[in-house]
C-alpha positions, 0 to 999 in steps of 0.5 A: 504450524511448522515454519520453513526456510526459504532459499534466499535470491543471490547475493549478487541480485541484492541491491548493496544498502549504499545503492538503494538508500540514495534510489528514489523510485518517483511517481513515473509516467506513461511507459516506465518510472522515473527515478530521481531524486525528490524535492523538498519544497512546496510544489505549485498546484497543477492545473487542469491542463497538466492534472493528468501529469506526474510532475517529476519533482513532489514535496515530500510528507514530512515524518511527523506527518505520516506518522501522526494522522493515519487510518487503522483501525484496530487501534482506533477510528480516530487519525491519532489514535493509531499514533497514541496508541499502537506502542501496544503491538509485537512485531517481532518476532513475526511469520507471514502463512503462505496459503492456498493455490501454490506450490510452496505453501507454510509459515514464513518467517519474515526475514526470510520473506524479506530476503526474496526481493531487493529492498528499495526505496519507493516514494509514492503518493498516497491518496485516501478515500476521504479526500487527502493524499500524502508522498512518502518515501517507502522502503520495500520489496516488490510483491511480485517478486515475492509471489513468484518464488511461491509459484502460484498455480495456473487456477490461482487469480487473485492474491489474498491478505490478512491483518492480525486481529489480537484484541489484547495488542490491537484495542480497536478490535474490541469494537464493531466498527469492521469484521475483523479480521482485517482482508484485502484483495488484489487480482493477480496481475495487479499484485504481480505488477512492478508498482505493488510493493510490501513496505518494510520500512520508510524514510530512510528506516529500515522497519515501519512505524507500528502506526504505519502497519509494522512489521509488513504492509501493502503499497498500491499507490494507484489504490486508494489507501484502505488497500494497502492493508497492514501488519500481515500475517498471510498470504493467500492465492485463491480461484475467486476474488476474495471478500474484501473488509470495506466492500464487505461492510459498505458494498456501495461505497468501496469496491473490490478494485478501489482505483482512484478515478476522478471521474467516479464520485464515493456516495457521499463525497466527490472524488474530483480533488484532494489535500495534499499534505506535503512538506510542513503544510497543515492538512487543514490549510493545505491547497485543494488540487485535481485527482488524477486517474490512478493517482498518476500511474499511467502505467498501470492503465493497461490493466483495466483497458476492457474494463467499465471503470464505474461498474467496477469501481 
């Protein structure tokens, strides 16, 4: 398939690197984000009365940690399996295909993909399925910017991902744990929203680790994290909500949306609380404390104000 170049954003839209190397985009809260910056030191568990707040100030995950206990599958079901063995993987160089229901379609190369939207730095939390959560200070592009260059068409609803699937870089693969390969979904308005970010990078680096979904991966920090799919390589705008690898396999424990909502319990574990893994804490000793809907992001909220949050789950 042919590549094509895509005109860059103006230079006077990028954000200079001495400006989002110090912009700390924190967890935010009813009507906005907040930006500051991110303390380092152990915060006290919220109480009940205050679970639903994001507090201003979270200790972050410290990098041994993120990069050391990690859900990816194609290299391993085990959490240092993706660490001890993703050394394997190609990043560069590496093209994203732009597919489906919009007007500029075509392989991309990732560079100039990275060019359509300022870089900056997001530290988000992120809460698995399984019940522990991480803060991590992401380097990334909004995703809804990088849509909107492509100009999805008015029948396009949903947006569409894919993970490379080579089981010569990717042993994992060999197994039959999934359907590779790998696919997420989101509905269009949730990738178009602010929060959502492809992450190119993380403290402070400007690439990922390949453990962490290098070249290119999904953030949606109100998600639980087995939406935020890795190493991609396409992009599709589709009519009907696409088929989605979890909820493929296990349709009554994940669901295409995925939100995290105390309120509504996976099968076989309850989704009231988490382990934070935060500073140098050992996920082990780390303090049980409350989840809160949409991991925090209030803002978010407006999204699904119609919706039947346990039916859609």
């Amino acid at each position: 398939m042919k590549t094509f170049q895509l005109d860059p954003i103006p230079g006077s839209e990028i954000t200079p690197e001495s400006v989002y190397k110090r912009r700390h985009l924190l967890m935010g809260t009813v009507g906005g984000l907040l930006v500051a910056g991110c303390a380092r030191s152990e915060p006290a568990a919220p109480t009940e009365a205050t679970a639903a707040e994001a507090p201003a100030e979270e200790a972050l995950t410290t990098f041994q940690h993120a990069t050391n206990y990690n859900n990816f599958y194609e290299f391993g079901t085990g959490k240092d399996d993706p660490a001890r063995y993703a050394h394997s993987l190609i990043t560069s160089p590496w093209t994203v295909e732009i597919a489906g229901l919009a007007e500029t379609t075509g392989r991309f190369d990732l560079a100039d993909i990275v060019k359509l939207a300022p870089v900056e730095e997001r530290i988000y939390r992120l809460r698995c399925v399984e019940g522990w959560s991480m803060v991590i200070p992401w380097m990334g592009i909004e995703l809804g910017k990088v849509l909107a260059h492509f100009k999805p068409l008015a029948d396009a609803q949903y947006v569409a991902f894919t993970t490379l699937a080579d089981p010569k870089q990717m042993p994992g693969i060999r197994s039959r744990v999934l359907d590779w390969p790998y696919v997420e979904g989101l509905r269009l308005d949730e990738a178009m929203h602010p929060l959502t970010i492809l992450a190119t990078g993380m403290y402070g680096r400007d690439t990922l680790e390949n453990q962490n979904g290098a070249p290119l991966r999904l953030v949606v920090p109100w998600k639980y994290g087995f939406k935020s799919i890795k190493s991609i390589v396409r992009i599709e705008f589709t009519k009907r909500r696409p088929p989605t690898s979890w909820n493929r396999s296990q349709p009554s424990e994940y669901g295409f949306y995925s939100n995290v909502n105390p309120g509504v319990d996976h099968p076989r574990w309850s989704q009231k609380t988490e382990r934070r893994l935060a500073g140098d804490t050992n996920l082990l000793f780390a303090k049980r404390i409350p989840t809160r809907l949409f991991n925090g992001y209030d803002q978010v909220a407006s999204l699904y104000s119609d919706m039947n949050l346990r039916k859609y789950f």
